[in-house]
C-alpha positions in Angstrom: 25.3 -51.6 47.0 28.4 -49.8 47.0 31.1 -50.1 43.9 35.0 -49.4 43.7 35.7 -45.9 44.3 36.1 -43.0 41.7 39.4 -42.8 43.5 42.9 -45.0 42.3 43.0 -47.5 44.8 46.1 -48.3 44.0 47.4 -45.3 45.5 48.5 -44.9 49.4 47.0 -41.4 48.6 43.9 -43.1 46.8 42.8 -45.0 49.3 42.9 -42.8 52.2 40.7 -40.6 49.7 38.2 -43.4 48.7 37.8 -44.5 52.9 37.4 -40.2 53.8 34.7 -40.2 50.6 32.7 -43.9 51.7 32.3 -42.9 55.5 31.4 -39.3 54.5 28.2 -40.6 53.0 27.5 -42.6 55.7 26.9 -39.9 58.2 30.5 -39.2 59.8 32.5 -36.2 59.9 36.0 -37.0 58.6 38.2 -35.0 61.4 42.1 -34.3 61.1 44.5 -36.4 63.0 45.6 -35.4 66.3 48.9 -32.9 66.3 50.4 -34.7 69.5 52.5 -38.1 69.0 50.1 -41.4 69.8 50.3 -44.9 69.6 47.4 -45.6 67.5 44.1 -44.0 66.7 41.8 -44.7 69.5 44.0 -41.7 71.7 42.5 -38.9 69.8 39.8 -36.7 71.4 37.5 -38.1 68.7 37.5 -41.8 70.4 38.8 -41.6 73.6 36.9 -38.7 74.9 33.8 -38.7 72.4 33.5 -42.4 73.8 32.4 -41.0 77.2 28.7 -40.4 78.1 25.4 -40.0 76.3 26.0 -38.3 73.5 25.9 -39.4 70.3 29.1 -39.1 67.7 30.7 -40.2 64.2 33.5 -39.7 63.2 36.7 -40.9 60.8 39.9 -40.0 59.9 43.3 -41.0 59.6 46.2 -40.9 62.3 49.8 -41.1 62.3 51.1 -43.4 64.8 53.9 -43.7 66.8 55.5 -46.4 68.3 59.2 -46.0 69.3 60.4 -49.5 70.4 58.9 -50.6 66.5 61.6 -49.1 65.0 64.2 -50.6 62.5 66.1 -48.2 61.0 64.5 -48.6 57.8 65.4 -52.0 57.4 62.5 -53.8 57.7 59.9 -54.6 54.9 56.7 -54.3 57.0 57.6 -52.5 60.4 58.0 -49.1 61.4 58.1 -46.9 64.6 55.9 -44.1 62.4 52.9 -45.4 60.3 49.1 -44.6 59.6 45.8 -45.8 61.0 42.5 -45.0 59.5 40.2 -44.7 62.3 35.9 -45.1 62.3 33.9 -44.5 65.3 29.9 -44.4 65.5 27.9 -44.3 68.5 25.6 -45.5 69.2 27.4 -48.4 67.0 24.8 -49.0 63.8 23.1 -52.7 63.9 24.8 -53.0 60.5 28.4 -51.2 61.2 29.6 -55.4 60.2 27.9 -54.4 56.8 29.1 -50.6 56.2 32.5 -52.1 56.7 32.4 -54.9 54.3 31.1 -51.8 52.2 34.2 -50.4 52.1 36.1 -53.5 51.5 34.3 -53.1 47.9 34.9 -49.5 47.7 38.4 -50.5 47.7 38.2 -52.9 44.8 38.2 -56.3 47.3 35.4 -58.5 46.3 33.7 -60.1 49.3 32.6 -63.2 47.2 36.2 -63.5 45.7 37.8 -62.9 48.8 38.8 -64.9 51.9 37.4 -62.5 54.8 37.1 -63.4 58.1 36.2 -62.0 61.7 38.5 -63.9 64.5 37.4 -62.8 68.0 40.1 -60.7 69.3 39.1 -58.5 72.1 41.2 -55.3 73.0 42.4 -53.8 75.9 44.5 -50.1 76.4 46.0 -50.8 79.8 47.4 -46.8 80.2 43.9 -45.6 78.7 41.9 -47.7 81.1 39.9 -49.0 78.0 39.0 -52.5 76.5 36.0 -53.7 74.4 34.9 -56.6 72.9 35.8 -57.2 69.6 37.8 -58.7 65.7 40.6 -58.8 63.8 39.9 -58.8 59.9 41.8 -61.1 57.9 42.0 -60.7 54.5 43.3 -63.7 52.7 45.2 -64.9 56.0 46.1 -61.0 56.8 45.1 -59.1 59.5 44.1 -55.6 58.1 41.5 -54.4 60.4 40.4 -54.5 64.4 36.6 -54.4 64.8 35.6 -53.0 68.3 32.6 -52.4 70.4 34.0 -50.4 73.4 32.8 -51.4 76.8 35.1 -49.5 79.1 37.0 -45.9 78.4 38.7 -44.3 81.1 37.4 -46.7 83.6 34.2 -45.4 82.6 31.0 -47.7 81.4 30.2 -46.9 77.5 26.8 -46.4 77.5 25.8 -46.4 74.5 28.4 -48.8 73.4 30.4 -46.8 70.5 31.6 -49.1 67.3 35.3 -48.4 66.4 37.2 -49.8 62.9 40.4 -49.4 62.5 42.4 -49.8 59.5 45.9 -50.3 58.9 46.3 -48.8 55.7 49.7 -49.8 55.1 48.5 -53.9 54.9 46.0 -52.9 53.1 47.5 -50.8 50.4 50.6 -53.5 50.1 48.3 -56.2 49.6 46.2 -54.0 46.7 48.8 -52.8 45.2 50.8 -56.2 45.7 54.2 -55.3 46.9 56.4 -57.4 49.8 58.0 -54.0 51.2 56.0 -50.5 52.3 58.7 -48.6 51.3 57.5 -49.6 47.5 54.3 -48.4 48.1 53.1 -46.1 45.5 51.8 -43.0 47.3 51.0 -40.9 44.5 51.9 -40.3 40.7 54.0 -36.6 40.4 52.5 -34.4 37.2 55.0 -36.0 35.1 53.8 -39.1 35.6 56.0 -40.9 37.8 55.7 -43.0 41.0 56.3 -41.3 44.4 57.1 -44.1 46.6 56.1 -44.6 50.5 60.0 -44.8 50.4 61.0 -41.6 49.1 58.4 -40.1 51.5 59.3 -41.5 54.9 62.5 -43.9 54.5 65.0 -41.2 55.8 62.3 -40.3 58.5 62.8 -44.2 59.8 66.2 -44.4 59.7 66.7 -41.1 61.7 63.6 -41.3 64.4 65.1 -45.0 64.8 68.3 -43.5 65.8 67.1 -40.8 67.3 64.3 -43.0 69.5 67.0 -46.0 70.7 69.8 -43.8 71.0 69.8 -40.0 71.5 66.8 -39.0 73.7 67.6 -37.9 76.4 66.7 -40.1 79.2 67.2 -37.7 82.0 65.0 -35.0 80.2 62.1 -37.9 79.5 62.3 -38.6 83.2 61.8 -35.1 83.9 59.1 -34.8 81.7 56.6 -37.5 82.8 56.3 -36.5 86.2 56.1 -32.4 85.0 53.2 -34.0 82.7 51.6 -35.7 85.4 51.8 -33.0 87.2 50.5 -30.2 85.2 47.6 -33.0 84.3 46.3 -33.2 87.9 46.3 -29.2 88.2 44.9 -28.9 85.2 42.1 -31.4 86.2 41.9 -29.7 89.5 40.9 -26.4 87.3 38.1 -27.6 85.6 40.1 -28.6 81.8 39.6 -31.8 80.5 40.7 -30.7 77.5 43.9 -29.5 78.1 44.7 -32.5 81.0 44.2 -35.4 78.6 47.0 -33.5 76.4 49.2 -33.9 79.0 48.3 -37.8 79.6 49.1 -37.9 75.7 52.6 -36.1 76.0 53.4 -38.3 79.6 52.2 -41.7 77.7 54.5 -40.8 75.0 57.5 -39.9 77.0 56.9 -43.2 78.8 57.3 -45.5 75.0 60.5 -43.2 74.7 61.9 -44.2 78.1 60.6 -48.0 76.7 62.3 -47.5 73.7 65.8 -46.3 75.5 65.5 -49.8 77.8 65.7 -47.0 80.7 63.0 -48.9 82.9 62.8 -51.8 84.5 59.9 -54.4 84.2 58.6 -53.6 87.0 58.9 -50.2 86.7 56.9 -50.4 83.1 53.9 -51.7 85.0 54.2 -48.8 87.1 54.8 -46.5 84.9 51.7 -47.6 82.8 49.5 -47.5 86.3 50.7 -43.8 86.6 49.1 -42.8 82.5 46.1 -45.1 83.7 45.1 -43.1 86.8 45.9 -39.9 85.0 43.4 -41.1 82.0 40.9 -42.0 84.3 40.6 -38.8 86.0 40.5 -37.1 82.7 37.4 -39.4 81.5 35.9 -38.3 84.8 36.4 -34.7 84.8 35.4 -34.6 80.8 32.4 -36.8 81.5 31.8 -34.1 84.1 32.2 -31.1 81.7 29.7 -32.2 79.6 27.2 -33.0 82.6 27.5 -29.6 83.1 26.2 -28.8 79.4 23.7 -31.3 79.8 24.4 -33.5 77.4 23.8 -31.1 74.1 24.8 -33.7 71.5 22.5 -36.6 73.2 19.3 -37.8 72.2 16.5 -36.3 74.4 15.6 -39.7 76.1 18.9 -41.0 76.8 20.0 -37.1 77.9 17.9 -37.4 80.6 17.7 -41.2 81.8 21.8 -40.2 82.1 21.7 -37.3 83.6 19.3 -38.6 86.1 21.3 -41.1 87.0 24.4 -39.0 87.3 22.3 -36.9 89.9 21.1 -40.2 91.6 24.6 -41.3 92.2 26.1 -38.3 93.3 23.3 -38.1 96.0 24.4 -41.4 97.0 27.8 -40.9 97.5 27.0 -37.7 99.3 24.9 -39.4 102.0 27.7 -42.1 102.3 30.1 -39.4 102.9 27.8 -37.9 105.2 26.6 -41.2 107.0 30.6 -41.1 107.2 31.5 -38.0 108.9 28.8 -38.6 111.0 30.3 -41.8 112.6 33.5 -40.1 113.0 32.5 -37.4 114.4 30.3 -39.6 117.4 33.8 -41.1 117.9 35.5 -38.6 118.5 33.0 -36.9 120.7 33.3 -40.4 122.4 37.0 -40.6 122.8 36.9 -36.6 124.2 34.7 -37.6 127.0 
């Protein structure tokens, strides 16, 4: 049975330390965010990608988030265009991954048995990832503080084994601990004389300015530019062989495309189409990584499951070759048909 963290709670820097300490005993390694700009945690290469195939992976951290058009120059209480996600993946998902998480709910001082906590039924979708899986939102006395999910689709891709994803939006969380109505009076940390640095004094002149910066000054010509040189460089670097270094590219077009959002420089329809564009490009990254580690057989995936996968990968690329011959074939008799 797991007690309140060693760590202060009561503490933005606290908690993130008491959530890295409870899921390192459980198994996971606690990774470092992502250094490209993302919506929300599931973009990293430690769900998106680590989702895909076989092979067995947990993993947590935390991850600045960016979302342009959620701006407000500082001026609202509980919304920001920059804030933080902490982020839990395990596949295969644990039979009790419910039970580790309402773990960590104690770690971090909330009593269960005192506590309203409930699961709503909230599945989740990523339209430009190609992703969606059945899943929660976590209220917490009426508050929404976590989404539960058991991914189904990445990339286009089937999830087989099903990976388990929390995330947790730390700033609820630590408002509602340390009970204060605005995030900027969230205590981060005490400085060695003692007193209170604020979420404020961190980030509140970082709002103001990115929200200015976001809705007014980009440069809409240069974003433009940008996502298509993205896409571009995405489908070449596909065409090479690098997963890798493709789904970077599908992070930097995705988050040229919120900036364009943000600048109202689309059009509705042109948003659907601009989100089709990511989508396509994530799904041919999914395929060419899923590929990449076909090649390596699998290393990280048990023995049983490496092989029932990779025989079926070989079984369906045998398939679709005798299609495409079966093809060929026919179109070749017509045209030997048409030349007589």
């Amino acid at each position: 049975m797991s007690e309140q963290s060693r760590h202060n709670v009561k503490t933005f820097q606290g908690l993130i330390a008491a959530l890295q300490e409870f899921w390192s005993e459980q198994g996971c390694i606690i990774s470092q965010p992502i250094d490209l700009e993302v919506g929300a945690g599931t973009f990293h290469t430690s769900t998106f990608l680590r989702a895909i195939g076989p092979e067995s992976w947990n993993a947590a951290y935390v991850q600045p988030c960016r979302r342009p058009t959620d701006g407000r120059y500082g001026e609202n209480p509980n919304r920001l265009q920059h804030y933080y996600q902490f982020q839990v993946v395990m596949k295969p998902s644990p039979l009790d991954i419910q039970e580790k998480y309402l773990e960590s709910l104690k770690v971090m001082g909330i009593d269960t048995l005192v506590h309203d906590v409930r699961f709503v039924e909230d599945n989740w979708e990523s339209p430009t990832l190609g992703a969606w899986g059945l899943g929660w939102e976590v209220w917490l006395n009426g508050m929404e503080v976590t989404q539960f999910t058991y991914f189904q689709q990445v990339g286009g891709l089937e999830c087989y084994p099903v990976t388990g994803e929390i995330t947790y939006g730390l700033e609820r969380i630590a408002m509602y601990l340390q009970n204060v109505d605005s995030i900027y009076d969230l205590v981060w940390t005490y400085g060695p004389d003692g007193k209170a640095v604020t979420y404020g004094d961190v980030f509140h002149q970082n709002e103001v300015e990115m929200s200015t910066y976001n809705f007014e000054h980009a440069d809409v010509d240069f974003l433009f530019q940008a996502f298509d040189q993205h896409e571009k460089d995405c489908a070449r670097l596909i065409e090479a062989g690098l997963a890798l270094p493709a789904y970077e590219k599908v992070l930097k077009a995705s988050h040229a495309f919120n900036m364009l959002d943000a600048r109202h420089a689309i059009s509705v329809t042109e948003r659907q189409g601009y989100i089709l564009r990511v989508r396509t490009l994530a799904r041919s990254v999914a395929e060419a990584y899923f590929q990449s580690r076909r090649v390596l057989e699998f290393p990280l995936a048990p023995e049983d499951l490496r092989k029932e996968v990779l025989a079926l990968a070989a079984a369906s690329e045998k398939e679709a070759a005798d299609k495409a011959a079966k093809k060929a074939a026919k179109e070749a008799a017509k045209n030997a048909k048409a030349g007589e």
